[in-house]
N, C-alpha and C positions, 0 to 999 in steps of 0.2 A: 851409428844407425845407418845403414842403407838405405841408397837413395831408392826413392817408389819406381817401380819399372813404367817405363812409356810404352803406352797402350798402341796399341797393330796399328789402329787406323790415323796415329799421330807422325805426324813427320819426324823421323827421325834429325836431330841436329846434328851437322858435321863439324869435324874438329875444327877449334879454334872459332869455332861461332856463338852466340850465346841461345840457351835453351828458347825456341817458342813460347811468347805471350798467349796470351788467353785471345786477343785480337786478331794476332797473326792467325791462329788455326782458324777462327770463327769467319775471317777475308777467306782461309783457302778451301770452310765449308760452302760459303756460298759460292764459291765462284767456280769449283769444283766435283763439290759431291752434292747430288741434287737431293732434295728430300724427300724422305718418303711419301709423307701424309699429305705433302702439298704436290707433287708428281702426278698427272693424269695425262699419260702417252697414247691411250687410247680415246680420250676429247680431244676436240677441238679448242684451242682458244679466243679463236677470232668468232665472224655469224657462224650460223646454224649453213647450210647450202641453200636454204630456201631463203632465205631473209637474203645470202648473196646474188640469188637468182630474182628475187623481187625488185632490190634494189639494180640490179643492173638494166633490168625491162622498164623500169622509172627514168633511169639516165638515160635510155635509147630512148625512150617517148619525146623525153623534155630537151632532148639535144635535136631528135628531126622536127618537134612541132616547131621548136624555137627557130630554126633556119627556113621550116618553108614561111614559117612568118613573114621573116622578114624580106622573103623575093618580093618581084614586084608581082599585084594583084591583077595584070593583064597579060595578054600575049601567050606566049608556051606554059607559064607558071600557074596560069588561069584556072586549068584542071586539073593541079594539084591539090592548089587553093580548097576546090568545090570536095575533091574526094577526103581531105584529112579534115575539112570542118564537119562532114558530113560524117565520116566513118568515124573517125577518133576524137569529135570536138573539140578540134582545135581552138578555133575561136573561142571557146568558153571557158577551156583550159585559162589561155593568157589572158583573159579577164579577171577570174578568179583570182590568177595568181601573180597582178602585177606589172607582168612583162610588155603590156601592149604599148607600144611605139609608132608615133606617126613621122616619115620621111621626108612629108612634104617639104620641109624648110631645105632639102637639098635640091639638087637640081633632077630633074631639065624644070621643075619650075620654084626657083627660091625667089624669095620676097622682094617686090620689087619696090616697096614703100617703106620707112622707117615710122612708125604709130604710137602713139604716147596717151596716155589718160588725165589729165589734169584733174585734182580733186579739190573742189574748192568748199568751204564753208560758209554758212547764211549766218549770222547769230543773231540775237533778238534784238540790238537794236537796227539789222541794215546791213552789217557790215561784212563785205563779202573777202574770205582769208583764202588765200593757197597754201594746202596743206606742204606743198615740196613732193609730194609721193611719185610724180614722174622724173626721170632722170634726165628730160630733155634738157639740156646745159648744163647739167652737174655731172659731169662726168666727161674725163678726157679721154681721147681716142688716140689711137689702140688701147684699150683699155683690157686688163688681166681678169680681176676680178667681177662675178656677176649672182649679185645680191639678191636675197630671196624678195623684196619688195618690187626689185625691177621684176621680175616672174610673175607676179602679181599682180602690177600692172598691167602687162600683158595680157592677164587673161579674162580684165575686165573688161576689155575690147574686144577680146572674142567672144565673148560668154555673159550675156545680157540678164542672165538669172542671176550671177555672183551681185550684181549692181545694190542692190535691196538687201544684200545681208553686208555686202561690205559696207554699206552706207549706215545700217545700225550699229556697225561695228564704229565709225565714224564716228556719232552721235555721243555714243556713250565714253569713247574715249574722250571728247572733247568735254561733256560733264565733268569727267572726274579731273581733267586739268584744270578748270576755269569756276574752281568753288559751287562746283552742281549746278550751275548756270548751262540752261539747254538750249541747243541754238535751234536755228529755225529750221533748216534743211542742208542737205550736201548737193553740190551741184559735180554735174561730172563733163567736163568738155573733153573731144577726141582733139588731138594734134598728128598731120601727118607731116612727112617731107618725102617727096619722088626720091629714089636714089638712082643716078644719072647712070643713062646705057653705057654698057664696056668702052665704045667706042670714045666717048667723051673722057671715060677715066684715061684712056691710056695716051689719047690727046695732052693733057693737062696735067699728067703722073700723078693722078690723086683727084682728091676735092675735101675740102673744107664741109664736116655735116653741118656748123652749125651758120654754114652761108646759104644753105637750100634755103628756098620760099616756103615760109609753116603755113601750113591748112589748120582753121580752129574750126569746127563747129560742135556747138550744144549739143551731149545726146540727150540727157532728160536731168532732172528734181524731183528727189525725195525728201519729202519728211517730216522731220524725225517724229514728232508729236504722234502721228499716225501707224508708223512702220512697228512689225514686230520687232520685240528687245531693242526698239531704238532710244531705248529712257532705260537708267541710273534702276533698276530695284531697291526699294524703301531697306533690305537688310545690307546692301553695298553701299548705300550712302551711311548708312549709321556706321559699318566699318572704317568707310575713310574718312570722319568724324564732318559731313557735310549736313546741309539741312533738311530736314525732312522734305519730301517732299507734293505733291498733292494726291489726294489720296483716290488711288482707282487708276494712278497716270502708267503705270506700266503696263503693256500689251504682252500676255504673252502667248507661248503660241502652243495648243493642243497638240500633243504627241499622239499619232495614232501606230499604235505597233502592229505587229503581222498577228499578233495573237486577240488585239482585238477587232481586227478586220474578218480573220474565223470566228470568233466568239456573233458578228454580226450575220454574219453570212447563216449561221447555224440557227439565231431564231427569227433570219426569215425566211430559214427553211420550214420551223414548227410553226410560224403562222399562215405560209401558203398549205401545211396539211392540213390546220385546221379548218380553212375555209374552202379548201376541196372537199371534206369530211361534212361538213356543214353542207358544204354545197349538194352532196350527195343524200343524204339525211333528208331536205325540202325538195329533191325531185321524187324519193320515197311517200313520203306522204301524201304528197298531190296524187302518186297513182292507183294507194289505197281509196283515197276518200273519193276518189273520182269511179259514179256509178254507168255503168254504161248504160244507154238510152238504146230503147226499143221502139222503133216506127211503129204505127198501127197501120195493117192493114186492113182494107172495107172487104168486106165477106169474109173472113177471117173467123175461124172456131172458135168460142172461146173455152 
């Protein structure tokens, strides 16, 4: 029987070779002969030119807003500033999206104090705990590493509003440690240290931070008894199998959302038309009912 003839579009074998696999042709159809049904030479396969053209006007936006950002906000840079927040809202732009950046901590004016937060605990019988949460002495210098707590620290000293949620946050943690036992209040004292002018560092090739003079004062006492979410919720105690505890003691705190600050707005918008409506309505009537008076005159016809 004769062998079956090889078809045009099969490679021919040469002598002393052994005949093409079923893989070997199927490697030299992909890699060679393109297919038809899946072939479209007259698409695109990348975007569309409009979707290339949108997104390139995106990266020009976000690459100049992003640089005049970050000039400085005085001097020549001044009038840039005014015209791209103005024209292309800049400002709002890197709001929005994240990118905003404050310089101050470099120079011409970086930090001329070292400032720490000390977080201390009141519990009910008296007894006043330091929680550790500043790094004042826990930490050697030069130091590599810099912990999301120390940042947090940080910026309970700059930012007087965090004080009252990080203090219920205080509250409750220290519940669920110490058998649902609440304590009294958090206390928060500021620690500073000067850190010594150039001229003194290069004096003395260095300085020891933890030989500066510490500044402590008080800044305030919350609590907890009082503070929103500063107590255990009655379904969190029965999770971490703790004791009930008294009933009405958790504060919580009213969510007011954007949709029902319009839902407000809108009926006291229909109550001020009602009583413009109203109002209009009782000046109606008064000047039906209201007969006009006739003087008499003497000699007068009647």
């Amino acid at each position: 029987m004769a062998d079956a003839p090889i078809p045009e579009d099969e490679p021919t074998p040469a002598e002393g070779s052994s005949a093409p696999t079923s893989a070997t042709i199927l490697a030299d159809e992909l890699l060679h002969t393109p297919r038809v049904d899946d072939d479209r030479p007259n698409e695109r396969w990348a975007y569309r030119p409009w979707v290339l053209a949108v997104m390139s006007l995106f990266v020009a936006y976000h690459g100049l807003v992003l640089l005049v950002h970050n000039l400085p906000g005085k001097g020549l840079s001044k009038q840039v500033h005014t015209v791209f927040n103005d024209k292309l809202q800049a400002a709002t732009y890197m709001r929005a999206t994240g990118n905003t950046q404050s310089w101050a901590m470099f120079a011409p004016n970086p930090h001329r104090s070292n400032m720490f937060m000390k977080v201390l605990v009141k519990d009910g019988a008296g007894e006043v705990w330091d929680l550790a949460h500043d790094i004042y002495g826990r930490r050697t210098y030069p130091y590599l590493f810099y912990d999301r707590m120390g940042k947090i620290n940080r910026r309970l000293i700059e930012e007087k509003g965090y004080r009252r949620h990080y203090a219920a946050w205080v509250c409750r943690e220290w519940e669920m440690t110490h058998g649902g036992e609440a304590p009294d209040e958090v206390q928060f004292v500021k620690m500073w240290t000067q850190v010594p002018p150039p001229e003194k560092v290069y004096k003395y090739m260095g300085y020891d931070p933890m030989k500066l003079y510490l500044n402590q004062r008080e800044e305030e006492s919350i609590r907890c008894s009082t503070s929103y979410h500063g107590q255990l919720p009655d379904e969190i105690r029965e999770r971490l199998g703790l004791p009930e505890g008294k009933s009405g003691r958790f504060r919580d705190v009213h969510v007011r959302t954007w949709w029902d600050t319009q839902k407000a707005k809108e009926r006291q918008a229909e109550r001020d038309a009602e009583r413009d409506a109203k109002s209009d309505d009782d000046d109606g009537d008064d000047d039906d009912d209201k007969i006009p008076e006739v003087a008499e005159v003497e000699g007068a016809k009647e």
